[in-house]
Backbone bond lengths (Angstrom), bond angles and torsions (degrees), N, CA, C in turn:
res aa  C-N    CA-C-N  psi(-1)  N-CA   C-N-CA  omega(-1)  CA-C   N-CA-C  phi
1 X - - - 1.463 - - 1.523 109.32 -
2 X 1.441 116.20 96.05 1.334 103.41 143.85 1.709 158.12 -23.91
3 X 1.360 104.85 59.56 1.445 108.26 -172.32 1.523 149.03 -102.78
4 X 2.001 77.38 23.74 1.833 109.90 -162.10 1.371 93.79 -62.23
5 X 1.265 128.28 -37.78 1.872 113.33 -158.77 1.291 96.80 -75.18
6 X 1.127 127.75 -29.98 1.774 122.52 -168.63 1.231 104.98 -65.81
7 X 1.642 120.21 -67.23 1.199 120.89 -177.03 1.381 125.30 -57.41
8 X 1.642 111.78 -17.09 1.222 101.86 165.94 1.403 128.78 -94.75
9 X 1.089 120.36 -21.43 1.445 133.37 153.98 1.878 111.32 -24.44
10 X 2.039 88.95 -65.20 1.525 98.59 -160.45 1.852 93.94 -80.37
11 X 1.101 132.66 -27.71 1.665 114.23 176.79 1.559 95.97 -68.78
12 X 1.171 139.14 -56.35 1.686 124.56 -164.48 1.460 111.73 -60.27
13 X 0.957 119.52 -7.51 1.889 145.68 170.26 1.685 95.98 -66.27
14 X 1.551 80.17 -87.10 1.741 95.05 -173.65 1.725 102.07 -31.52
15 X 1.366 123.59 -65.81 1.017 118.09 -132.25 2.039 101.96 -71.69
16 X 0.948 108.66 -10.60 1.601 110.57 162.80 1.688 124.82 -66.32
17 X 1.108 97.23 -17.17 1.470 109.71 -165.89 1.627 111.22 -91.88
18 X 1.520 112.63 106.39 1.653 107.84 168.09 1.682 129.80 -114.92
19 X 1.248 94.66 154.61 1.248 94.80 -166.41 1.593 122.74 -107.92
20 X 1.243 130.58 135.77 1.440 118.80 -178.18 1.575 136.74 -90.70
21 X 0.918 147.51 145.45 1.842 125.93 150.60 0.995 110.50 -3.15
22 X 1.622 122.26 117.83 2.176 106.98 6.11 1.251 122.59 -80.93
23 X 1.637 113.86 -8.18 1.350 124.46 170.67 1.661 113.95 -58.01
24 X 1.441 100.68 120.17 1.375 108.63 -156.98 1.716 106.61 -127.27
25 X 0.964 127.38 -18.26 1.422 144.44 -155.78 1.588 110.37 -158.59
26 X 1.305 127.73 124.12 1.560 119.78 172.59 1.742 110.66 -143.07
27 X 1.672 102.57 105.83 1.018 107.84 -173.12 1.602 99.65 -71.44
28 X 1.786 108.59 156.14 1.908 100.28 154.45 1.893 85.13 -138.27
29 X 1.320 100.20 112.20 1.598 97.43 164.58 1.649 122.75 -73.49
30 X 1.786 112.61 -12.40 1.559 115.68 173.80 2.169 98.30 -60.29
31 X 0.726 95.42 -33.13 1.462 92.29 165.06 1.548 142.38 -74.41
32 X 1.305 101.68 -71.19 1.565 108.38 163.96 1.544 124.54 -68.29
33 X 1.316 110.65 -23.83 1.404 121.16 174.00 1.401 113.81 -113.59
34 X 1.052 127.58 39.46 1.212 136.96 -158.68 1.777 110.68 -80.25
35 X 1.440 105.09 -25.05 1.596 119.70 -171.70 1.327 96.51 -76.08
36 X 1.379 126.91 -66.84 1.569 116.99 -175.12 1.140 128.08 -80.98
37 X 1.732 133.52 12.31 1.378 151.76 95.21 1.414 106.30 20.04
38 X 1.720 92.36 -99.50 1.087 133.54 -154.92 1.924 112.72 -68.18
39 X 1.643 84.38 -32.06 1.635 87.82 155.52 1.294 145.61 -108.07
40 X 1.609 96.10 22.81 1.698 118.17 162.10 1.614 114.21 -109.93
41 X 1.619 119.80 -1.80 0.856 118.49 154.92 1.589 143.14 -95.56
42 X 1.944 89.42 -16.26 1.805 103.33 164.34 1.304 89.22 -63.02
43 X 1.364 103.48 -87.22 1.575 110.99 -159.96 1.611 135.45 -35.78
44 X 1.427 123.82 -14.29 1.423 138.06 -168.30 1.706 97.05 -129.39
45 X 0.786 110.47 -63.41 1.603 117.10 -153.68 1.742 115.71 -63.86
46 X 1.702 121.20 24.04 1.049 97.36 175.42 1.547 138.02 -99.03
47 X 1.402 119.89 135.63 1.645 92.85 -154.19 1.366 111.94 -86.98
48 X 1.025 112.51 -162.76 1.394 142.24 -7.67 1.600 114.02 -61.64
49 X 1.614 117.87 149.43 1.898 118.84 175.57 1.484 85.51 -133.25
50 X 1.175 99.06 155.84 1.567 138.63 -179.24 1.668 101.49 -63.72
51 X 1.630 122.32 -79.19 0.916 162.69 -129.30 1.921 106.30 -141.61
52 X 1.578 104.33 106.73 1.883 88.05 159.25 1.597 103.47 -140.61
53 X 1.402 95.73 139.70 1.601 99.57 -168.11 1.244 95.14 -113.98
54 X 1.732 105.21 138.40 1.249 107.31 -160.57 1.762 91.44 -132.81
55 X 1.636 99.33 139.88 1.227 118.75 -176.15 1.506 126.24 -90.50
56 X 0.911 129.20 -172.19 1.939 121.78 169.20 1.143 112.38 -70.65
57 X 1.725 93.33 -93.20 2.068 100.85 176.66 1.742 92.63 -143.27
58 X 1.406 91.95 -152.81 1.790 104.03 -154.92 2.003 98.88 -92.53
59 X 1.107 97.19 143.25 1.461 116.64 -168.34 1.898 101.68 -92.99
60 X 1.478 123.96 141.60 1.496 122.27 -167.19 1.485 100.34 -70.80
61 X 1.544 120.68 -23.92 1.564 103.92 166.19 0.897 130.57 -139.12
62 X 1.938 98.90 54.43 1.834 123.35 173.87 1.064 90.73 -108.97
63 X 1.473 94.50 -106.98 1.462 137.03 -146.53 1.809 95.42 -68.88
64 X 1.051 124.98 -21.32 1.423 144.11 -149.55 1.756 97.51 -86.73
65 X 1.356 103.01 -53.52 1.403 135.36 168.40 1.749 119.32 -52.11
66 X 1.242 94.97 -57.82 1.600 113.69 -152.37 1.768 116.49 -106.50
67 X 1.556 86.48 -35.94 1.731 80.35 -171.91 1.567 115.97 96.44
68 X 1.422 108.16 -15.53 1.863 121.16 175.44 1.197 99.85 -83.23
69 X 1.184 124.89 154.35 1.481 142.63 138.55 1.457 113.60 -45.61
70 X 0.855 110.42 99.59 1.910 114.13 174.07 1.168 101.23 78.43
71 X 1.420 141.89 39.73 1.605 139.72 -170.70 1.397 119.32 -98.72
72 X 1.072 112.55 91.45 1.344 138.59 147.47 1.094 126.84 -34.59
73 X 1.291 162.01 74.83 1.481 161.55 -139.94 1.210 113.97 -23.95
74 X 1.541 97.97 -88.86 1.400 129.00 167.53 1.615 126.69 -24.76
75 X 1.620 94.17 -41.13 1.739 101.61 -174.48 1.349 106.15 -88.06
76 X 0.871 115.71 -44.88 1.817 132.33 167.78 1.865 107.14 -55.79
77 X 1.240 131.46 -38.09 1.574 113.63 -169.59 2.245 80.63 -98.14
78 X 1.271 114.62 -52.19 1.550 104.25 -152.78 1.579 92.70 -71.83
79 X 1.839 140.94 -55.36 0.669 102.29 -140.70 1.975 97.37 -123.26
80 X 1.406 114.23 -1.00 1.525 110.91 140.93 1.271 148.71 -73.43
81 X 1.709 91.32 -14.88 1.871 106.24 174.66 1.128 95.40 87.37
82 X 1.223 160.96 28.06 1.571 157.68 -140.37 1.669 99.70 -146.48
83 X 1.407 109.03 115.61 1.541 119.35 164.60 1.380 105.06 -154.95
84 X 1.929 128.46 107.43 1.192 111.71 -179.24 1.637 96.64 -116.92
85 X 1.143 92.54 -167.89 2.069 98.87 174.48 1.340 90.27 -96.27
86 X 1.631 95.29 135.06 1.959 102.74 153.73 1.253 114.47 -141.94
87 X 1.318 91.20 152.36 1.517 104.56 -162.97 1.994 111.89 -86.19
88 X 1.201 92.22 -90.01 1.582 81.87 -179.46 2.013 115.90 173.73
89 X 1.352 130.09 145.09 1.397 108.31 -163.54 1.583 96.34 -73.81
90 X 1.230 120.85 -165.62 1.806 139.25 -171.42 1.848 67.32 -76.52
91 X 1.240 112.51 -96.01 1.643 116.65 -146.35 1.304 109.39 -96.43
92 X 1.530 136.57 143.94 1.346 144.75 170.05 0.966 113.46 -157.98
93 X 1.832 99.61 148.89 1.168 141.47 -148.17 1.997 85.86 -87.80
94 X 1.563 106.44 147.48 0.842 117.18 -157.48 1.934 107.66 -98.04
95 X 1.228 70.67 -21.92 2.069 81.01 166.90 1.387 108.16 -102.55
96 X 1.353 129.59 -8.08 1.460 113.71 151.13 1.480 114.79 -127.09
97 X 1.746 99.34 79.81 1.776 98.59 170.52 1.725 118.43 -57.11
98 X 1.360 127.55 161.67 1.191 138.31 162.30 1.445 110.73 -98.89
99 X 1.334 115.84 95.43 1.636 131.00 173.41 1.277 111.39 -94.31
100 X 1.566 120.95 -7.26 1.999 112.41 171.28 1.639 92.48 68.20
101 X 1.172 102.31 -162.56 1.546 123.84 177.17 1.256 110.59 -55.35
102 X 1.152 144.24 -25.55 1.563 152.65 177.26 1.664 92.11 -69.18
103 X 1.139 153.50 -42.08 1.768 155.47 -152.30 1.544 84.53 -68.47
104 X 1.688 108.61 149.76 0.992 123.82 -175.41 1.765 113.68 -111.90
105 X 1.524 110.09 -14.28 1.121 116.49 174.23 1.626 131.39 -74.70
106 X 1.123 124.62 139.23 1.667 124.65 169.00 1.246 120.40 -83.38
107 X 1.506 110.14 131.88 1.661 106.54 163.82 1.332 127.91 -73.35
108 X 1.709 141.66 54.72 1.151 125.97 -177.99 1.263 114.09 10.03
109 X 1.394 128.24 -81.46 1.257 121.63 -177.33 1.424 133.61 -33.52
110 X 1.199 101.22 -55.46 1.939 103.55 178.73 1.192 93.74 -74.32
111 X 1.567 133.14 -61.18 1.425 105.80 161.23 1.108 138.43 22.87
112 X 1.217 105.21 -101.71 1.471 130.71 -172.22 1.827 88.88 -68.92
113 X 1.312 146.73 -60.75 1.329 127.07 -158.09 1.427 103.86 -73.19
114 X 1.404 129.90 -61.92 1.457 113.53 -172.68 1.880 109.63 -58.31
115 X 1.522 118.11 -36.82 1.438 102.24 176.73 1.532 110.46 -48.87
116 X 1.440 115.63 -48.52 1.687 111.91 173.53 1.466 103.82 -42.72
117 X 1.522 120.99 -61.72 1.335 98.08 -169.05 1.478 137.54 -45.11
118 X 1.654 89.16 -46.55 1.665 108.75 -176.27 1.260 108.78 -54.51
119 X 1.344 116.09 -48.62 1.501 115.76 -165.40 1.809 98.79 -73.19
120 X 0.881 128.17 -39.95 1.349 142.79 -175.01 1.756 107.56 -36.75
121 X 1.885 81.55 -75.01 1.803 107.54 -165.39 1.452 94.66 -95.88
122 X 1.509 149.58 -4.95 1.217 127.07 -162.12 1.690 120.08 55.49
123 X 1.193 131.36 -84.53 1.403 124.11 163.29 1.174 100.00 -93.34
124 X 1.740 85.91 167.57 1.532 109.66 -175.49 1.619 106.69 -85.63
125 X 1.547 126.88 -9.56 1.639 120.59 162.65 1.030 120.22 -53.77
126 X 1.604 108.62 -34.71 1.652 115.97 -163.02 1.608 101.31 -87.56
127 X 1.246 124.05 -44.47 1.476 109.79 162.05 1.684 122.36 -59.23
128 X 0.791 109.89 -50.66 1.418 131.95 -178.56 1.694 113.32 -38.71
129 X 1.584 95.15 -41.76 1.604 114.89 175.08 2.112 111.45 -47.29
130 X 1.266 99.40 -45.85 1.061 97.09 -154.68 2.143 107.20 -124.68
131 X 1.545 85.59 -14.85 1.565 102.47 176.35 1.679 110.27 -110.49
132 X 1.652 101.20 152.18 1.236 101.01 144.15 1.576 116.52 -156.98
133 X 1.146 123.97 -169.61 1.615 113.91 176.84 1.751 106.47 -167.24
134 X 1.049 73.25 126.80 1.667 103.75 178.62 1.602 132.63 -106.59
135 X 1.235 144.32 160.02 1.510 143.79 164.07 1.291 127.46 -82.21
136 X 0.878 127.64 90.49 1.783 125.61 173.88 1.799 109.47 -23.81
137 X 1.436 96.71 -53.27 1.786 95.25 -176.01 1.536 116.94 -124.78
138 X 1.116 120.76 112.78 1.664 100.25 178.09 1.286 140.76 -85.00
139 X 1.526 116.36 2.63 1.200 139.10 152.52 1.578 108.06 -51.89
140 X 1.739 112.67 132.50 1.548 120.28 147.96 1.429 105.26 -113.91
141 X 1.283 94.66 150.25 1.291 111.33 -175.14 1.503 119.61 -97.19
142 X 1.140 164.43 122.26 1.377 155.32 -149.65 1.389 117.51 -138.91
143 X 1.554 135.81 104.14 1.258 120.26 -176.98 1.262 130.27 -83.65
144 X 1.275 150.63 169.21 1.564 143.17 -163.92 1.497 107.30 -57.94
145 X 1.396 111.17 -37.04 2.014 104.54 161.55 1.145 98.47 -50.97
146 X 0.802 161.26 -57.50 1.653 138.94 -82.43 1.517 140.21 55.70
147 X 0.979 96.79 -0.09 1.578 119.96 174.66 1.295 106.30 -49.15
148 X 1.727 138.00 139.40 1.395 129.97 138.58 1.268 131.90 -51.02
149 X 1.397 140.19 135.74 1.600 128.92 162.78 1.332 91.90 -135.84
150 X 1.815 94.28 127.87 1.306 125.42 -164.23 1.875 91.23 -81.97
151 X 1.691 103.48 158.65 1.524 106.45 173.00 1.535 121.29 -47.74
152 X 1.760 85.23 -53.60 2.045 78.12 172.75 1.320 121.48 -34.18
153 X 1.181 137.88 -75.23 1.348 143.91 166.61 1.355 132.19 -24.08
154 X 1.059 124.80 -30.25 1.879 129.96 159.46 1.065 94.87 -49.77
155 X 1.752 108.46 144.77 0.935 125.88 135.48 1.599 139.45 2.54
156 X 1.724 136.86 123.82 1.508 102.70 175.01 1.874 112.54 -68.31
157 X 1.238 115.66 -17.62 1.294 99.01 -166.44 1.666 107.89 -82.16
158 X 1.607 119.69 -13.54 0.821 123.85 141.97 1.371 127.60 -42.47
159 X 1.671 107.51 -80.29 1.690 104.09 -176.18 1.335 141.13 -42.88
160 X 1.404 99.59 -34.97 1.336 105.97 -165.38 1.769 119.50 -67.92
161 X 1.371 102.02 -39.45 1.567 105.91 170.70 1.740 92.38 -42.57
162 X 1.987 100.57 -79.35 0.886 109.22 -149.76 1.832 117.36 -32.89
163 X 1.419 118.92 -54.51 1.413 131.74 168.13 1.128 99.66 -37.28
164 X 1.456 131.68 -74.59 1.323 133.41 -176.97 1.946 117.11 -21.68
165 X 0.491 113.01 -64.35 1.615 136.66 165.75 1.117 106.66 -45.05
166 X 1.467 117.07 -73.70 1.432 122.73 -173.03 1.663 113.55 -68.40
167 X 0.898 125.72 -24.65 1.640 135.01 177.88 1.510 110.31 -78.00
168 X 1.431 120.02 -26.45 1.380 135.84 177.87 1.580 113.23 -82.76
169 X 1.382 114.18 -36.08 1.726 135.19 157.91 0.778 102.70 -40.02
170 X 1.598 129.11 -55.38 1.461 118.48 -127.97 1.241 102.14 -113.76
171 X 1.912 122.03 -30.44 1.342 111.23 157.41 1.255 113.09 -51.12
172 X 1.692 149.48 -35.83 1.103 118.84 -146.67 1.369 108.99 -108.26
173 X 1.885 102.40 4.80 1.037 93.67 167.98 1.726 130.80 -96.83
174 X 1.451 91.13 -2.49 1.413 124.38 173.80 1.657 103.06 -55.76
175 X 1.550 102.08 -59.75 1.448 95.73 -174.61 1.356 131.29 -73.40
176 X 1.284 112.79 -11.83 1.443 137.79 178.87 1.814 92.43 -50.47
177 X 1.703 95.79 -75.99 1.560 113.69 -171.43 0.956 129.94 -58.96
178 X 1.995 117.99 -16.13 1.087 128.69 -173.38 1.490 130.07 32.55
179 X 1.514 112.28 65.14 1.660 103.43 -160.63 1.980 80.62 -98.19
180 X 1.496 82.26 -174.31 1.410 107.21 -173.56 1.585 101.66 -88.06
181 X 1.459 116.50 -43.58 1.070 134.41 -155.58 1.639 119.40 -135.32
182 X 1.638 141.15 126.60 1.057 143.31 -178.54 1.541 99.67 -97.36
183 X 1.439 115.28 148.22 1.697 109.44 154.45 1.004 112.14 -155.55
184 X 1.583 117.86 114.74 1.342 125.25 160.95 1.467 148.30 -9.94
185 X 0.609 175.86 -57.11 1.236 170.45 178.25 1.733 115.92 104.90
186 X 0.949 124.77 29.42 1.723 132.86 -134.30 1.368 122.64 74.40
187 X 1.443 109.19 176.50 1.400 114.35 -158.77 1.110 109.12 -64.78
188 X 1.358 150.97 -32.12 1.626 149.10 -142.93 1.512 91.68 -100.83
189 X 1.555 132.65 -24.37 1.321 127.78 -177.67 1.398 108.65 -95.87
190 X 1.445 126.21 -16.68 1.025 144.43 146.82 1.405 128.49 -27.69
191 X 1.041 105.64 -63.62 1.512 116.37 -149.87 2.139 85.67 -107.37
192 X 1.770 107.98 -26.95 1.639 88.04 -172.68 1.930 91.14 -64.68
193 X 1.164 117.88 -43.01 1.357 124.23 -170.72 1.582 112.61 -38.21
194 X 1.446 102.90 -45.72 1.428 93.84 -158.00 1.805 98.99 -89.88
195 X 2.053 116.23 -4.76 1.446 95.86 148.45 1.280 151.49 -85.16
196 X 1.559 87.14 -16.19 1.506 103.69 165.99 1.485 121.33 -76.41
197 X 1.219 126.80 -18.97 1.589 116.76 -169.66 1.466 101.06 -135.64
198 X 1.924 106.55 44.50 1.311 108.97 -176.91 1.701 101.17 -84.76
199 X 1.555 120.61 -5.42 1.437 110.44 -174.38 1.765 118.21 -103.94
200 X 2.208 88.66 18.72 1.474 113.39 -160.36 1.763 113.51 -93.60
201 X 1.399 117.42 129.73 1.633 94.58 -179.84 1.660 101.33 -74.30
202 X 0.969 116.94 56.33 2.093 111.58 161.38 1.236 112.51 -130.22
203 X 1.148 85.78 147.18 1.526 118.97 173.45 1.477 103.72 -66.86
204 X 1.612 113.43 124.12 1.416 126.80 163.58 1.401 120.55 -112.13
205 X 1.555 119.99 128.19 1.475 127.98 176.97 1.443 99.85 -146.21
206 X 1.616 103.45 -164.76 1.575 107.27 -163.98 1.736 90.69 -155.12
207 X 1.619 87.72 160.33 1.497 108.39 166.82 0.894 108.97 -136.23
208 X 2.022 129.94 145.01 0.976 124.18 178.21 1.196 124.56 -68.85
209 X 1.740 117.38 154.65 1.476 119.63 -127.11 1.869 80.65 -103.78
210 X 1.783 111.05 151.31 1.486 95.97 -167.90 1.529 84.95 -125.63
211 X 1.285 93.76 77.87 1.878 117.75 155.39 1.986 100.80 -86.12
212 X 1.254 104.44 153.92 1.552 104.77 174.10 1.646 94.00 -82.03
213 X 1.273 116.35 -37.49 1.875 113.30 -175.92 2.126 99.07 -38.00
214 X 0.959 80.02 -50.17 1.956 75.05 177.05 1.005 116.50 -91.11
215 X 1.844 93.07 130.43 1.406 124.04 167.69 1.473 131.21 -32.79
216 X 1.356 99.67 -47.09 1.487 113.44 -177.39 1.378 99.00 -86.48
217 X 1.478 141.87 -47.54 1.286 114.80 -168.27 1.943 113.05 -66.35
218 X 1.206 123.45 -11.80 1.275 127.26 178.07 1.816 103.04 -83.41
219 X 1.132 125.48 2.83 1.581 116.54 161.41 1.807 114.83 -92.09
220 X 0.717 95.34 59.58 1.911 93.12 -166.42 1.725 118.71 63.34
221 X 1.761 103.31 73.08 1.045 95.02 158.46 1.794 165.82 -36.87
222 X 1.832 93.63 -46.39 1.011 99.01 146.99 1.580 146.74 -56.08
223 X 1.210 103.72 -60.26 1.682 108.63 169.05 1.569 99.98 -52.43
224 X 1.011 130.46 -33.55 1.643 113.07 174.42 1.324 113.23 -53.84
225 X 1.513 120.99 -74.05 1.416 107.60 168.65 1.232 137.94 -54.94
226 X 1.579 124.94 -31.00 1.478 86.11 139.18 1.024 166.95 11.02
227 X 1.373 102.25 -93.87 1.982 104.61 145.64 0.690 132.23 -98.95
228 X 1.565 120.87 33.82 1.673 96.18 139.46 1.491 105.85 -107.49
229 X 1.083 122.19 1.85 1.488 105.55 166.42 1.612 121.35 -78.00
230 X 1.611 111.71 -16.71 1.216 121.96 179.61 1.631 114.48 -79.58
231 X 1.689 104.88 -24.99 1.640 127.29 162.42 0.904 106.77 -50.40
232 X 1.474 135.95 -48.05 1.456 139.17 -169.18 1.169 120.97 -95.03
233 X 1.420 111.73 -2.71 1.319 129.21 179.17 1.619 135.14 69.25
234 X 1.753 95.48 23.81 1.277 95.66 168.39 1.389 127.93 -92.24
235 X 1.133 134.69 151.19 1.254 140.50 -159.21 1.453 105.85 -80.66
236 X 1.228 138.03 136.75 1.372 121.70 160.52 1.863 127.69 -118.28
């Protein structure tokens, strides 16, 4: 799938956009990680998909790492085939270095979603066929701790560019994939979805988001989604 004009569109966007205290650090892996991106989107992303579940932004030892949507090391080199070189942002935070494929840490999150997949579909063709999943924002945000601060949380005179941009991404990448159906990733991917692809014939819903910060995704995540994807009536 051809998806160079989008992403470049939305980084020459991004790159106007600044941010203040407590925002202290702002990773964009569509940049520094741009190779294994770009080679999880040849390789997976061609449409038409059924189903694309779309996430917030990049996690300190996913997407941060890898350049995947929800990328988890491990799940991304053993069971997407995915290992590129990455380089690194201008400035970083010293409690969240960028080690690429060399980082030794897991993202719970992708974790838990690509293990659903794997265990689900067995290969990643057979998911791949009919799924895909993407990031609403690819910016992380990093505070002078080291702390994350999620998009919600900026500023509005902050957000709104930023959304702006990112809501414009995501329709066009919507139409690219032409799914039947969008699904959130939790509520904040939720609800950007259903403003961005309010002029979209798809169906938008959500699954709870499988961060360890939530309660509920630490009771058996998987079997949760489950049903709610069966709520929404997608087939799995």
């Amino acid at each position: 799938m051809n998806i160079d004009p989008i992403i470049d569109e939305l980084l020459a966007q991004l790159r106007n956009l600044h941010f203040a205290p407590p925002v202290a650090f702002v990773y964009n892996p569509l940049e520094y990680a741009r190779k294994g991106f770009d080679r999880y989107m040849r390789r997976y992303g061609k449409p038409p998909k059924k189903v694309v579940f779309v996430g917030m932004n990049p996690g300190p030892w996913g997407m941060a790492q890898t350049g995947v949507p929800f990328g988890e090391i491990r799940t991304v080199t053993d069971w997407l085939g995915i290992r590129e070189t990455v380089s690194a942002p201008a400035s970083i935070h010293p409690k969240k270095p960028i080690q690429g494929f060399s980082c030794k840490r897991s993202e719970v999150s992708g974790k838990r979603l690509w293990g659903w997949a794997r265990e689900t579909f067995g290969k990643p063709e057979h998911f791949f066929s009919r799924f895909f999943v993407v990031n609403y924002c690819p910016l992380m945000f990093i505070e002078e701790s080291g702390r994350n601060r999620t998009p919600d949380r900026l500023p509005r005179a902050e957000k709104d560019p930023l959304y702006a941009a990112c809501d414009q991404a995501l329709l066009r990448t919507i139409r690219r994939l032409k799914p039947q159906r969008v699904v959130g990733v939790g509520a904040f991917a939720e609800k950007r979805a259903k403003i961005a692809l309010a002029s979209e014939p798809v169906t938008v819903g959500r699954i709870t988001h499988p961060s360890p910060a939530n309660p509920a995704a630490n009771r058996g995540w998987a079997p949760r989604i489950q049903e709610e994807l069966k709520a929404m009536g997608i087939r799995i």
